[in-house]
gemmi code that builds the backbone of each chain (N, CA, C; Angstrom):
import gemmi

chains = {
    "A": [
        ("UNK", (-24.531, -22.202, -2.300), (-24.349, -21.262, -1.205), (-24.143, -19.855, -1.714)),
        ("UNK", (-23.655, -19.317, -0.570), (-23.885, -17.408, -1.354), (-22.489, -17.369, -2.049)),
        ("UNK", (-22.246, -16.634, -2.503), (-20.834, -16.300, -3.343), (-21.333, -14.493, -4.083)),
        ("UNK", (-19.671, -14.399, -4.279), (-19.479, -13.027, -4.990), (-18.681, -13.122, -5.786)),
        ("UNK", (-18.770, -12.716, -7.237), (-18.071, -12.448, -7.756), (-18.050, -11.082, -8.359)),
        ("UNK", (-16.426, -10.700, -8.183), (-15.995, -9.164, -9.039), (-15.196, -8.985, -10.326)),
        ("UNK", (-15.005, -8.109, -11.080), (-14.485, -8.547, -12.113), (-12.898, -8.363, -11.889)),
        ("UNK", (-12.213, -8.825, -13.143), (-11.106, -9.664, -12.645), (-10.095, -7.815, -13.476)),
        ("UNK", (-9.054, -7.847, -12.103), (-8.167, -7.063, -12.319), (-7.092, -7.423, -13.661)),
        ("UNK", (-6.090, -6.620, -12.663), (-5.805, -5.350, -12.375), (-6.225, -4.294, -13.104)),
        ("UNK", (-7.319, -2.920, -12.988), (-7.381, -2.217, -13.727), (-6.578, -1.155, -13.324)),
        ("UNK", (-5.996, -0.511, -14.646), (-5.402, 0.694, -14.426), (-6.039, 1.819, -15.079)),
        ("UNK", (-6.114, 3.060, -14.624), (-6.429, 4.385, -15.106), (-5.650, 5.449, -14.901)),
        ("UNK", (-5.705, 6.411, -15.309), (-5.512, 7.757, -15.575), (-5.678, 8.449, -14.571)),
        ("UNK", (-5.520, 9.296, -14.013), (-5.750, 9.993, -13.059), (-6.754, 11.020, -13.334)),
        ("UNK", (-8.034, 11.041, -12.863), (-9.422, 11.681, -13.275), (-10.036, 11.366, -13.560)),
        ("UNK", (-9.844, 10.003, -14.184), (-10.596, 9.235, -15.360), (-12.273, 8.600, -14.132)),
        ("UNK", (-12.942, 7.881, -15.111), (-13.930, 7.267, -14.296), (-13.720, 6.050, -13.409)),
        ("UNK", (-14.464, 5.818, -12.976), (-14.071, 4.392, -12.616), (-15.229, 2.847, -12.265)),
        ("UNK", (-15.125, 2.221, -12.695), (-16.342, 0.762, -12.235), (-15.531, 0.087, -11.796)),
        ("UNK", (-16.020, -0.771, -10.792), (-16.121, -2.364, -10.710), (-16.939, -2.949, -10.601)),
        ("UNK", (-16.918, -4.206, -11.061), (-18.335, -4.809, -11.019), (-18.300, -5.808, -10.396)),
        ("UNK", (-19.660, -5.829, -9.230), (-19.770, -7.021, -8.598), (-20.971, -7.532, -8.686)),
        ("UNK", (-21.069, -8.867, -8.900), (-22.548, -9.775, -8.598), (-22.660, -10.422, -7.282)),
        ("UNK", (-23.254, -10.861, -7.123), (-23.877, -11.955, -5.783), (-24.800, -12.537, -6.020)),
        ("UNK", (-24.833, -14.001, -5.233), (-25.768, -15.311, -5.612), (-25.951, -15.257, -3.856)),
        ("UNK", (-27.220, -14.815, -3.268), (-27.388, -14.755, -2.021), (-29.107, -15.799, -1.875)),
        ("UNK", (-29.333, -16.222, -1.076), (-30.251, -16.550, -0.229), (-30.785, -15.036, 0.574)),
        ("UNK", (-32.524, -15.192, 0.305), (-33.491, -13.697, 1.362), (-32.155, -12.590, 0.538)),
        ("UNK", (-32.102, -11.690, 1.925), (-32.078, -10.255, 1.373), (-30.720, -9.465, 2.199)),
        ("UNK", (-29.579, -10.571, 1.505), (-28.201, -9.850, 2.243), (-27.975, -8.395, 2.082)),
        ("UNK", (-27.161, -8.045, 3.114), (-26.066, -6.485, 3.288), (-25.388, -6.668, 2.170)),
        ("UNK", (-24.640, -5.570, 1.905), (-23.523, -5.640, 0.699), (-22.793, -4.570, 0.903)),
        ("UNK", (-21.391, -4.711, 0.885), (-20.746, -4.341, 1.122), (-19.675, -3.758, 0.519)),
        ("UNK", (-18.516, -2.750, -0.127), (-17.124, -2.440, -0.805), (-16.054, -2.139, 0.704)),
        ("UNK", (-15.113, -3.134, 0.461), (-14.056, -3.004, 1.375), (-12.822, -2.704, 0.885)),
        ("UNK", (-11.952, -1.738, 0.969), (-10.887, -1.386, 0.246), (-9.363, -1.915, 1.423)),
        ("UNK", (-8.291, -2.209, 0.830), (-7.288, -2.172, 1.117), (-5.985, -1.860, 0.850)),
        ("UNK", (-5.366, -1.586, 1.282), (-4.201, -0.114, 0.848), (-3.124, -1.218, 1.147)),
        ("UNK", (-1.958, -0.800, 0.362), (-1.138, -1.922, 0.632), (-0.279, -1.554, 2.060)),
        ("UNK", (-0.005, -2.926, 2.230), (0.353, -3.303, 3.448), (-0.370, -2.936, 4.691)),
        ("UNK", (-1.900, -2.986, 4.792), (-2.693, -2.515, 5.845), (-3.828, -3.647, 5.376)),
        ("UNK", (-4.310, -3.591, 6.648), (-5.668, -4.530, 6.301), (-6.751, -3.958, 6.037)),
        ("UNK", (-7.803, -4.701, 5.796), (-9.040, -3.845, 4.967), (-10.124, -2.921, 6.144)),
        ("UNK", (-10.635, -1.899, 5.231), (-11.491, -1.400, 5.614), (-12.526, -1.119, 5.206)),
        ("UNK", (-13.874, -0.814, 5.996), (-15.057, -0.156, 5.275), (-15.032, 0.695, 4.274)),
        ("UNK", (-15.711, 0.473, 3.181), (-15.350, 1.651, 2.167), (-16.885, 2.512, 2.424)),
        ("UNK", (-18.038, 1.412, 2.038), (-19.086, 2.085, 1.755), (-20.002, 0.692, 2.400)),
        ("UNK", (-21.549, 0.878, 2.388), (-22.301, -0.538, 2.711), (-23.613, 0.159, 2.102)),
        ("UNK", (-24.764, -1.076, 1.715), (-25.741, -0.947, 1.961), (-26.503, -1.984, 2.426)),
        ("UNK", (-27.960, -2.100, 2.978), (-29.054, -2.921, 3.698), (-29.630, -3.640, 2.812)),
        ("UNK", (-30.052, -2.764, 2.419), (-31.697, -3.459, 1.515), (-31.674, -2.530, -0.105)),
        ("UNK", (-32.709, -3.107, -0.745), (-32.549, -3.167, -2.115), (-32.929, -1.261, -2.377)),
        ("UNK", (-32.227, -1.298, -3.416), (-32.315, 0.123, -4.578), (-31.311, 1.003, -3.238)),
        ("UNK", (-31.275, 1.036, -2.016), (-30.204, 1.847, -1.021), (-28.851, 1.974, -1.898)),
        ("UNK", (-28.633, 3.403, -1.504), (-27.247, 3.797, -2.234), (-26.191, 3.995, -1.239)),
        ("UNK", (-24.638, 3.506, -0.750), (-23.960, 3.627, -0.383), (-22.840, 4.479, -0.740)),
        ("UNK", (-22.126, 5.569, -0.102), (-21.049, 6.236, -0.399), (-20.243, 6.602, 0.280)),
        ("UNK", (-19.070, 7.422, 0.058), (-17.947, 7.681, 1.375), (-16.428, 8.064, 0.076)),
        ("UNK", (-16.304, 8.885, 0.133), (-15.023, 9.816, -0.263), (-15.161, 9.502, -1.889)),
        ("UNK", (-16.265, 10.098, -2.148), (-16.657, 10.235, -3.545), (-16.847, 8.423, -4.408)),
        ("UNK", (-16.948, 7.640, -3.868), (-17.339, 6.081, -4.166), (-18.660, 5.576, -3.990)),
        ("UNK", (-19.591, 5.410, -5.093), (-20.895, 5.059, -4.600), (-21.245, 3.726, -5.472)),
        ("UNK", (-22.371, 2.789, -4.657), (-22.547, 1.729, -4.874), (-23.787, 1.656, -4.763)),
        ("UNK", (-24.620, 1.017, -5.619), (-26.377, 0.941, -5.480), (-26.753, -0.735, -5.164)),
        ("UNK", (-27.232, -0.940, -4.699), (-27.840, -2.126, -4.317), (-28.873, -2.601, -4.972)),
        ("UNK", (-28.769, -3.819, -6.539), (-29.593, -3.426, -7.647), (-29.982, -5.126, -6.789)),
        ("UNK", (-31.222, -5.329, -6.617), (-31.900, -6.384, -6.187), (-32.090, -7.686, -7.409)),
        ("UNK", (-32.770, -6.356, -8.486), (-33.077, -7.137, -10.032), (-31.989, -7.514, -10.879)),
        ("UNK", (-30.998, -6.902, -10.472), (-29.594, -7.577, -11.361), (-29.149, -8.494, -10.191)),
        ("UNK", (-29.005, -8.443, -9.256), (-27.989, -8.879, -8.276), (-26.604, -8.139, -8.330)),
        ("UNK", (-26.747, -6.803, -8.432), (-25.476, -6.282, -8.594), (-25.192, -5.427, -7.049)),
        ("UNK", (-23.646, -4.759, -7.455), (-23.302, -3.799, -6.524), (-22.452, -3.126, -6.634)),
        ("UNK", (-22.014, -2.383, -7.792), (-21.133, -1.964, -8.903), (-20.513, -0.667, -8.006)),
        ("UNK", (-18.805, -1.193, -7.853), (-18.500, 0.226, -7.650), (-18.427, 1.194, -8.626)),
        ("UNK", (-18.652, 2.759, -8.506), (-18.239, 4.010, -9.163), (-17.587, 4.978, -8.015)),
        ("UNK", (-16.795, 5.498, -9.108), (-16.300, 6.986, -8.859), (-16.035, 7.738, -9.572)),
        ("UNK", (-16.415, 9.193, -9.407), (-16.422, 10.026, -10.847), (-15.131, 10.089, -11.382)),
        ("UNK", (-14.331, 10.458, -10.768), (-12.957, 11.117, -11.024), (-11.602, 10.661, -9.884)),
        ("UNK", (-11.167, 9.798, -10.384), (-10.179, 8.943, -9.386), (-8.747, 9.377, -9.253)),
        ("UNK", (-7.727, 9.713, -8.019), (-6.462, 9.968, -7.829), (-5.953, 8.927, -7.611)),
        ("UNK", (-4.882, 9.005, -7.687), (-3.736, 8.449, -7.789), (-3.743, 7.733, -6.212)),
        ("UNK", (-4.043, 8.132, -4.944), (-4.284, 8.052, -4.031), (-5.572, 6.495, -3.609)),
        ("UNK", (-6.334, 6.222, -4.755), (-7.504, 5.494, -4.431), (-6.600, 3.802, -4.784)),
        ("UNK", (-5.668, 4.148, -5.304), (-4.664, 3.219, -5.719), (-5.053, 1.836, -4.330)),
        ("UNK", (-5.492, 0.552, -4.678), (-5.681, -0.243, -3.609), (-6.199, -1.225, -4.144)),
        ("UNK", (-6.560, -2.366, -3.614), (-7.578, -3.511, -3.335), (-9.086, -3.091, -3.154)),
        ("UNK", (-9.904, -3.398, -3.877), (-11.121, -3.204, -3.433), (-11.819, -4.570, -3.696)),
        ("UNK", (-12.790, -4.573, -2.618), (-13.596, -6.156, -2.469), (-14.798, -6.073, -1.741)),
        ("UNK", (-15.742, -6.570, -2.770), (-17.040, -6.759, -2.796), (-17.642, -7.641, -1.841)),
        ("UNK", (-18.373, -7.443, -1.007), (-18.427, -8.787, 0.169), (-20.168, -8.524, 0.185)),
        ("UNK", (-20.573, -9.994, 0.949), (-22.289, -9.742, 1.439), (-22.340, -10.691, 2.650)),
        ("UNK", (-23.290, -10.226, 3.346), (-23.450, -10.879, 4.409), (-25.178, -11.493, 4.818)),
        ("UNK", (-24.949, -12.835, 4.394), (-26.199, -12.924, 4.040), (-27.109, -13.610, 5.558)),
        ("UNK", (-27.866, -14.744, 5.328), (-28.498, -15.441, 6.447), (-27.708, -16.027, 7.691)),
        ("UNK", (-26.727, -16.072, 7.200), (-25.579, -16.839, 7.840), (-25.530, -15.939, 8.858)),
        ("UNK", (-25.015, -14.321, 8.259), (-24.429, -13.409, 9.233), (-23.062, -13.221, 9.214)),
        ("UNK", (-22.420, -14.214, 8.200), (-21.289, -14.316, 7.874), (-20.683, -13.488, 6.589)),
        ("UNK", (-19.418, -12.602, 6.618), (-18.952, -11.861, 5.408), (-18.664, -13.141, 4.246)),
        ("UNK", (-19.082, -12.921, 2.916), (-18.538, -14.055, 1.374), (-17.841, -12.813, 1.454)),
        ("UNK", (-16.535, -12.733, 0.555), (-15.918, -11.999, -0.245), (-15.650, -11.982, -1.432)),
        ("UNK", (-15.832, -11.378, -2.442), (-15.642, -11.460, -3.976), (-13.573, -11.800, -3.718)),
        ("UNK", (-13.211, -11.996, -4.771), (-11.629, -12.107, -4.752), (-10.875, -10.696, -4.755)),
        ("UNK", (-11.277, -9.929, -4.991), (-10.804, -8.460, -5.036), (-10.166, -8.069, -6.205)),
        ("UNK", (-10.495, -6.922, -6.204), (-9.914, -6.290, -7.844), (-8.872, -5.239, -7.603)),
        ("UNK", (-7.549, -4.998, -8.323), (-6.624, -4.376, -7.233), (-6.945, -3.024, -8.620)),
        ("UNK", (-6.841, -1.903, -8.457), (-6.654, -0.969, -9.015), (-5.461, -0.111, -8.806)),
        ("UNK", (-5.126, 0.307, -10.064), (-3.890, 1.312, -9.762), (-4.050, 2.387, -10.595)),
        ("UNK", (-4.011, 3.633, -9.672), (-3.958, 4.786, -10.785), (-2.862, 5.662, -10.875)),
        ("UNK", (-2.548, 6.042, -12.019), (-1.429, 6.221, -12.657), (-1.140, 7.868, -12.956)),
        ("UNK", (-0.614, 8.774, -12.742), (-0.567, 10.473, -12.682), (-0.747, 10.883, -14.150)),
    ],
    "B": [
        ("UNK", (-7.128, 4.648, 21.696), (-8.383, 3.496, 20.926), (-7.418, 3.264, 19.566)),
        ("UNK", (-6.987, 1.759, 19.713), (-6.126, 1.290, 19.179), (-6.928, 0.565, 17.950)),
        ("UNK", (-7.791, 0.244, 18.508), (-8.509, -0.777, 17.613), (-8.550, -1.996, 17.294)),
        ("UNK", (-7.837, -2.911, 16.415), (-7.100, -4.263, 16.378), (-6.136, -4.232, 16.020)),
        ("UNK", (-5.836, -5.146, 16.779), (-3.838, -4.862, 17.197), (-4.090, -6.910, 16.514)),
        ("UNK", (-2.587, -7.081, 15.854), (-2.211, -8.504, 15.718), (-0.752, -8.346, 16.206)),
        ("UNK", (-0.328, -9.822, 16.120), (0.795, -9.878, 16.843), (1.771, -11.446, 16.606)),
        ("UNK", (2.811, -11.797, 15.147), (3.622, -10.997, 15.351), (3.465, -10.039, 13.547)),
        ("UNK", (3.962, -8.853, 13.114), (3.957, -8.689, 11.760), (4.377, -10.063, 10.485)),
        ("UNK", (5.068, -10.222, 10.776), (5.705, -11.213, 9.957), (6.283, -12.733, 10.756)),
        ("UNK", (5.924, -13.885, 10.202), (6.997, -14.855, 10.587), (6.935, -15.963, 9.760)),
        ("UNK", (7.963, -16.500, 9.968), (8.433, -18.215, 9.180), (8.504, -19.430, 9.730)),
        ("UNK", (7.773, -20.403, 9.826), (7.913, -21.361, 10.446), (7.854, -22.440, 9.411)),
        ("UNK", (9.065, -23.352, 10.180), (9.181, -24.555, 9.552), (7.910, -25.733, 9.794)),
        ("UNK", (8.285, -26.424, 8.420), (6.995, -27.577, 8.352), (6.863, -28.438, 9.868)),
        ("UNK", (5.965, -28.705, 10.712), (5.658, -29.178, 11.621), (5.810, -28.222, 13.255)),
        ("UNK", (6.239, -26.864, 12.870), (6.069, -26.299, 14.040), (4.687, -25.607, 14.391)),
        ("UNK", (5.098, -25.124, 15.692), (3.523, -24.364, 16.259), (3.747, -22.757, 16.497)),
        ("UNK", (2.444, -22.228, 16.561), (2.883, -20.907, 16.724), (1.388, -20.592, 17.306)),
        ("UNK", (1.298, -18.884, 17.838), (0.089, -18.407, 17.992), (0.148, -17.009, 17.470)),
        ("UNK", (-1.171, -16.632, 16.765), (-0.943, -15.611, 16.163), (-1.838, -14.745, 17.263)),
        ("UNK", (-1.261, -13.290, 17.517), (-2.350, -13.095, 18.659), (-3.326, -12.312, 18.305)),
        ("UNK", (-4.201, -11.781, 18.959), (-5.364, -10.504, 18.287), (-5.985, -10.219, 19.306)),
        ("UNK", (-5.981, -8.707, 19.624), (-6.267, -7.868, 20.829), (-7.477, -6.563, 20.041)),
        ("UNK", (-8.370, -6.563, 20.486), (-9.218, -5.251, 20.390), (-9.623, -4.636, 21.071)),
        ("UNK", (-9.636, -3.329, 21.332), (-9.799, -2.639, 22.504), (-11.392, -1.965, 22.043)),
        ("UNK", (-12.089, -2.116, 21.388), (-13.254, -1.240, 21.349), (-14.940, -2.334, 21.554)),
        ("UNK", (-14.143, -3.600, 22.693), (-15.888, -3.658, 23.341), (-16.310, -4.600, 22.336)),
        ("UNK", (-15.803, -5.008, 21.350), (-16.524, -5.526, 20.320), (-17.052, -7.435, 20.889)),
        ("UNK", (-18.206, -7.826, 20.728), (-18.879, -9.066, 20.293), (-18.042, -10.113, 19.871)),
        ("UNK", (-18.155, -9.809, 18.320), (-18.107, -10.213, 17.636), (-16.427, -10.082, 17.335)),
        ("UNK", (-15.404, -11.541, 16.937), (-14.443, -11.113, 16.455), (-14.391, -12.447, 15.489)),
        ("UNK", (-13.503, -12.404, 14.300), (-13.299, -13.327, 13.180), (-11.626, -13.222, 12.661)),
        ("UNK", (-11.252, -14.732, 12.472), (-10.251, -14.863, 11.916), (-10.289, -15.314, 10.499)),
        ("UNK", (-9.646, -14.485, 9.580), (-9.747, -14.955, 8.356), (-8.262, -15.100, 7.216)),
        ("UNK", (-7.925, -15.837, 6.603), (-6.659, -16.014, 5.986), (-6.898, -15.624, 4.441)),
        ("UNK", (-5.711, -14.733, 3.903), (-5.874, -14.360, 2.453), (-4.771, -14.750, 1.371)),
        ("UNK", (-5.421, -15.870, 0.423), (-3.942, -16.286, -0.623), (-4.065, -15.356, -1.307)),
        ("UNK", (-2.600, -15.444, -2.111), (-2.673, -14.512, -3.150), (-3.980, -14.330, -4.505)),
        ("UNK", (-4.100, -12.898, -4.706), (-5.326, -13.417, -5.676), (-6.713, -13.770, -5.113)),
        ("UNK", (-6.690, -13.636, -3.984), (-7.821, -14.523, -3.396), (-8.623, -13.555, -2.740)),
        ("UNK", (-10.224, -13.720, -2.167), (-10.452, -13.207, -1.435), (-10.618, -13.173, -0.053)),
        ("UNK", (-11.025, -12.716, 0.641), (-10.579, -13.557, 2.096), (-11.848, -15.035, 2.377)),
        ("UNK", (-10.890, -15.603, 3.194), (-11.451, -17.194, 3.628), (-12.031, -17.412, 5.268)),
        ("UNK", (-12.503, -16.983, 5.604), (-12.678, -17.434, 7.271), (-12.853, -18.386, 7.625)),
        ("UNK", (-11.790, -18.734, 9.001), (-11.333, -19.950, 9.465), (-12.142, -20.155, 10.610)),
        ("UNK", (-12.710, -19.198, 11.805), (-12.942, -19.424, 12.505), (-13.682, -17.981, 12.913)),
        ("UNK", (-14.792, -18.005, 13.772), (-15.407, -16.641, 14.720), (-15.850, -17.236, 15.727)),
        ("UNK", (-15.959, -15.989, 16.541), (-16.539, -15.768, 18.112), (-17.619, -14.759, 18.448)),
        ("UNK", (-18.595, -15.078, 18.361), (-20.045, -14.174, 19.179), (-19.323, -13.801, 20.581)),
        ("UNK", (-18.831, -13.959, 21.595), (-18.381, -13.970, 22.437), (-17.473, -14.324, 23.224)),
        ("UNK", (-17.435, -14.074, 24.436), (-16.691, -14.556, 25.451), (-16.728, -16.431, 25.751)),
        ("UNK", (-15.911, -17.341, 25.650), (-16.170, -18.620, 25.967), (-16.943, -18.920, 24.671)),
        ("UNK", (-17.260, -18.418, 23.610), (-18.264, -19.094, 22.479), (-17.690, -18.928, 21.030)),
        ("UNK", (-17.131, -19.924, 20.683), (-16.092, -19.976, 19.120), (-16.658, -20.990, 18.119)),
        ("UNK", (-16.917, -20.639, 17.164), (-17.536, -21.439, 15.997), (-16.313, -21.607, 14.987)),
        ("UNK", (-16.607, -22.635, 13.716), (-16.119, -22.701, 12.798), (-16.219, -22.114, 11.542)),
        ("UNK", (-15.707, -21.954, 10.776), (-15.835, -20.726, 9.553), (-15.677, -21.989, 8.366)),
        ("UNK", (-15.106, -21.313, 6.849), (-14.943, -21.851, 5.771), (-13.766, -22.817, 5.687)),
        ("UNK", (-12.758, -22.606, 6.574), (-11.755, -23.255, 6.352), (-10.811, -23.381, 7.524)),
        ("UNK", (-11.605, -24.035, 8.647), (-10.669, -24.429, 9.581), (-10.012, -25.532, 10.148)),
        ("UNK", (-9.847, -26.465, 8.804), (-8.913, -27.730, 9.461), (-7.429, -26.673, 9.850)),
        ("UNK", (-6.776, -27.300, 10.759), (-5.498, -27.085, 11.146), (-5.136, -26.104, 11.951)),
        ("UNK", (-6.167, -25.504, 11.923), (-6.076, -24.095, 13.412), (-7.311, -24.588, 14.750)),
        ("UNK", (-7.095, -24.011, 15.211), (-7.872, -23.666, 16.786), (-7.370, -22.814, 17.430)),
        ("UNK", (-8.797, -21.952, 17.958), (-9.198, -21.028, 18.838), (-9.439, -21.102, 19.721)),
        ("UNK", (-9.739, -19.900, 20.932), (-10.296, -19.862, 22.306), (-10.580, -17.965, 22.477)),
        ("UNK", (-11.528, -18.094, 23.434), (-12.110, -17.019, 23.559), (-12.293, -16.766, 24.701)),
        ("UNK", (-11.456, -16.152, 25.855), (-11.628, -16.427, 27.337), (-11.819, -15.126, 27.659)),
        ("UNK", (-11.679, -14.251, 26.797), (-11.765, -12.739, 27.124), (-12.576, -12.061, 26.116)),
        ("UNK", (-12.857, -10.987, 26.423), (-13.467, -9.726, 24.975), (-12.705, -9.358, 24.288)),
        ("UNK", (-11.478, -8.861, 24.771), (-10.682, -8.587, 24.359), (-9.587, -9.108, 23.141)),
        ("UNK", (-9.923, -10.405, 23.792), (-8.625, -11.624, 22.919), (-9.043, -12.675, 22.152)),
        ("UNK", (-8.195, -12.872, 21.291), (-8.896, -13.888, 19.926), (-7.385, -14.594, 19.494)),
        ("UNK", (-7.066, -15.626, 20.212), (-5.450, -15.873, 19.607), (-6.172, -16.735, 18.478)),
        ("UNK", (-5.423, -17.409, 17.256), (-5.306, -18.399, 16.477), (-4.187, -19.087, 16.735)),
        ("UNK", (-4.321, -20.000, 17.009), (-3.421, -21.429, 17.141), (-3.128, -22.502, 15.478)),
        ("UNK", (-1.859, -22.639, 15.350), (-1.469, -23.637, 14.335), (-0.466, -24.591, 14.887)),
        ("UNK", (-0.944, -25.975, 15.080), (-0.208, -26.765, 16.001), (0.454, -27.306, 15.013)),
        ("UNK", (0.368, -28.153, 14.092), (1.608, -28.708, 12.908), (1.538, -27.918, 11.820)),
        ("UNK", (2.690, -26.401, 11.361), (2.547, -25.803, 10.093), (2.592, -26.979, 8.850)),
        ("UNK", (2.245, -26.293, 7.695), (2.191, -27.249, 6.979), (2.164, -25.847, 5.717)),
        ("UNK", (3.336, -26.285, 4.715), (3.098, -24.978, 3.562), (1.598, -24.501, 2.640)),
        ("UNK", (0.611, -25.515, 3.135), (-0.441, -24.839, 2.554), (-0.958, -24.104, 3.252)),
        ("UNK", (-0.620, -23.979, 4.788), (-1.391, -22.550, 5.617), (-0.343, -21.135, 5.196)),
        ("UNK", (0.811, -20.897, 4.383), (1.274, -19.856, 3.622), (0.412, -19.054, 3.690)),
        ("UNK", (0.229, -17.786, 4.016), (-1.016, -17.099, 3.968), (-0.715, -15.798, 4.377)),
        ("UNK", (-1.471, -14.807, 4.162), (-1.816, -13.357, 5.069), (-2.837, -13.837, 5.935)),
        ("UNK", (-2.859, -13.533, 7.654), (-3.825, -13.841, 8.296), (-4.576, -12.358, 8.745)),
        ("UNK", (-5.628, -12.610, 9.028), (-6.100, -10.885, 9.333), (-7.076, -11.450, 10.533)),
        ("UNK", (-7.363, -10.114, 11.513), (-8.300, -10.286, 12.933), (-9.281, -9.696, 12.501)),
        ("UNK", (-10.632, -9.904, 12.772), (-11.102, -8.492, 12.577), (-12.725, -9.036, 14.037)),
        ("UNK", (-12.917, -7.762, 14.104), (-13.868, -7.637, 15.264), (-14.946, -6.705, 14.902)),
        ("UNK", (-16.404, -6.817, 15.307), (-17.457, -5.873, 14.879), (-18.426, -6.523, 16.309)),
        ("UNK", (-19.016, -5.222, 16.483), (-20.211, -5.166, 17.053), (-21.980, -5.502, 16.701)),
        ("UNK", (-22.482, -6.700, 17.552), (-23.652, -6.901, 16.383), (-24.343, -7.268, 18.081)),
        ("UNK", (-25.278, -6.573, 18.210), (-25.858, -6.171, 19.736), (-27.489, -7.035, 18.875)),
        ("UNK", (-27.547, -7.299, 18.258), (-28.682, -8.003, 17.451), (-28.457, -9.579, 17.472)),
        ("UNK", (-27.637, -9.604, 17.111), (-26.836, -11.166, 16.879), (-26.322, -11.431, 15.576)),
        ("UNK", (-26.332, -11.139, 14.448), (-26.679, -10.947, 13.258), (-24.177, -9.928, 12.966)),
        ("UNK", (-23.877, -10.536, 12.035), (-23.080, -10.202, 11.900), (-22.718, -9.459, 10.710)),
        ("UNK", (-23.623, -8.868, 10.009), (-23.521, -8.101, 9.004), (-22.993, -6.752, 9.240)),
        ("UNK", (-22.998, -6.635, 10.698), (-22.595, -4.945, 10.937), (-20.996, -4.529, 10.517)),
        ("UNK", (-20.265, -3.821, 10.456), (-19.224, -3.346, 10.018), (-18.046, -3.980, 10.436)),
        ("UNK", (-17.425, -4.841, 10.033), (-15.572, -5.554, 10.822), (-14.930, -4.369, 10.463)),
        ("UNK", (-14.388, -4.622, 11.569), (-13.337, -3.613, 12.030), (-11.653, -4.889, 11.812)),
        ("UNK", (-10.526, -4.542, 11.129), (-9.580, -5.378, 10.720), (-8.455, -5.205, 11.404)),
        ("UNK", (-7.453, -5.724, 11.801), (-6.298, -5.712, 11.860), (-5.286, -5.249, 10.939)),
        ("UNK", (-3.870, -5.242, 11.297), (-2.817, -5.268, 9.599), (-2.817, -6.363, 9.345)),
        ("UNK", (-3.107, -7.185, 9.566), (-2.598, -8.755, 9.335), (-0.868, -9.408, 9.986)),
        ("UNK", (-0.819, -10.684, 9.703), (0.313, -11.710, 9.544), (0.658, -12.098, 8.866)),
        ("UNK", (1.947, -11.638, 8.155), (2.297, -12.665, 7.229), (3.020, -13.853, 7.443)),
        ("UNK", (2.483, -15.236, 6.884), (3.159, -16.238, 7.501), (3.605, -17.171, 6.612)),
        ("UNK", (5.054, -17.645, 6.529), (5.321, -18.674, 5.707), (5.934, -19.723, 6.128)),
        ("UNK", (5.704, -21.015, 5.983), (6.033, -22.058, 6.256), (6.522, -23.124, 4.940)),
        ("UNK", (8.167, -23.309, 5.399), (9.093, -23.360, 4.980), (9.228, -25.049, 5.142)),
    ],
}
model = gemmi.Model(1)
for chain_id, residues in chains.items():
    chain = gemmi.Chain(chain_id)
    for i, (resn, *xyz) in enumerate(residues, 1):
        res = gemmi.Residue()
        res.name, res.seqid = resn, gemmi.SeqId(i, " ")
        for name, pos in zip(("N", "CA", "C"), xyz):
            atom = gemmi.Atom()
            atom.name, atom.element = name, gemmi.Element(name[0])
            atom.pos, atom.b_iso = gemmi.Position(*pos), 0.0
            res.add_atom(atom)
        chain.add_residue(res)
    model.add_chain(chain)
structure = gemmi.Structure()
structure.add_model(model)
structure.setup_entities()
């Protein structure tokens, strides 16, 4: 069946520093893909999405490419605050119509 | 425009009681889904609703049940707790005028629930 996997936390950084996460997916046809972030003690939200293959997703300096030939969906951000501090989780929504979720990778950035 | 509202923040229930967790959205939405999060984990869905009167099953719904009598409302039901439903529960609702549920969930804060 479909699944996601992201890579395994907690990462910590620097404040400015770069930033990845990495996600794969094992989908059936030609799922959405998705980065959902969550802030503690709040539930999740849209971070970024994309449709279809090579589409680039972004939203408060976080971008994600939709690599068809890897099966990837790698978060970046150039330069990260202290503020981006959260849960982030990789999800797809494939034939089903239904969200998989990767397990989430919690990041913390540090001043 | 509240968005998704749950209801209660926090609670504890002992092994074999019942409870309802509630979930209210005010923005029109289709589509609503209940999903539970262990620690470490990513989220699990127990149960969704395309609609009004129309509730399906998700990844992991022994021990709960739903109903869908409104647009608005999405309770989750747990009739005998049991400490492996321990969990964060979350609502979430999206619009999919296609049928197709890939469009954007919209979430709740969640429930935290432990059973003791």
């Amino acid at each position: 069946g479909d699944s996601v996997t992201q890579m395994e936390g907690p990462v910590t950084l620097s404040e400015e520093a770069f930033l990845t996460i990495n996600c794969t997916y094992t989908a059936t046809g030609y799922p959405s893909l998705f980065w959902y972030v969550q802030y503690p003690g709040e539930g999740l939200q849209l971070l970024l999405k994309a449709t279809k293959a090579d589409d680039k997703g972004s939203n408060k300096g976080f971008e994600a490419t939709y690599r068809k030939e890897t099966t990837s969906f790698h978060l970046e951000k150039g330069s990260v605050q202290v503020s981006d501090s959260a849960v982030y989780f990789c999800a797809l929504a494939g034939y089903t119509g239904k969200l998989i979720f990767g397990q989430g990778t919690t990041l913390q950035v540090k001043p | 425009n509240a968005g998704v509202t749950q209801t209660p923040k926090f609670r504890i229930l002992k092994i074999g009681q019942s409870m309802t967790l509630q979930c209210t959205q005010d923005m029109n939405h289709n589509y609503m889904y209940w999903y539970r999060q262990d620690p470490g984990m990513g989220l699990k869905l127990i149960y969704y609703s395309v609609g009004a009167g129309i509730t399906d099953k998700g990844e992991v719904p022994n021990g709960y049940n739903v109903s869908r009598s409104t647009t608005e409302d999405f309770p989750l039901r747990l009739e005998l707790a049991a400490p492996s439903q321990t969990s964060v529960y979350f609502c979430a609702s999206s619009y999919s005028p296609s049928g197709g549920a890939s469009d954007t969930q919209y979430f709740g804060p969640g429930t935290r629930l432990t059973v003791l």
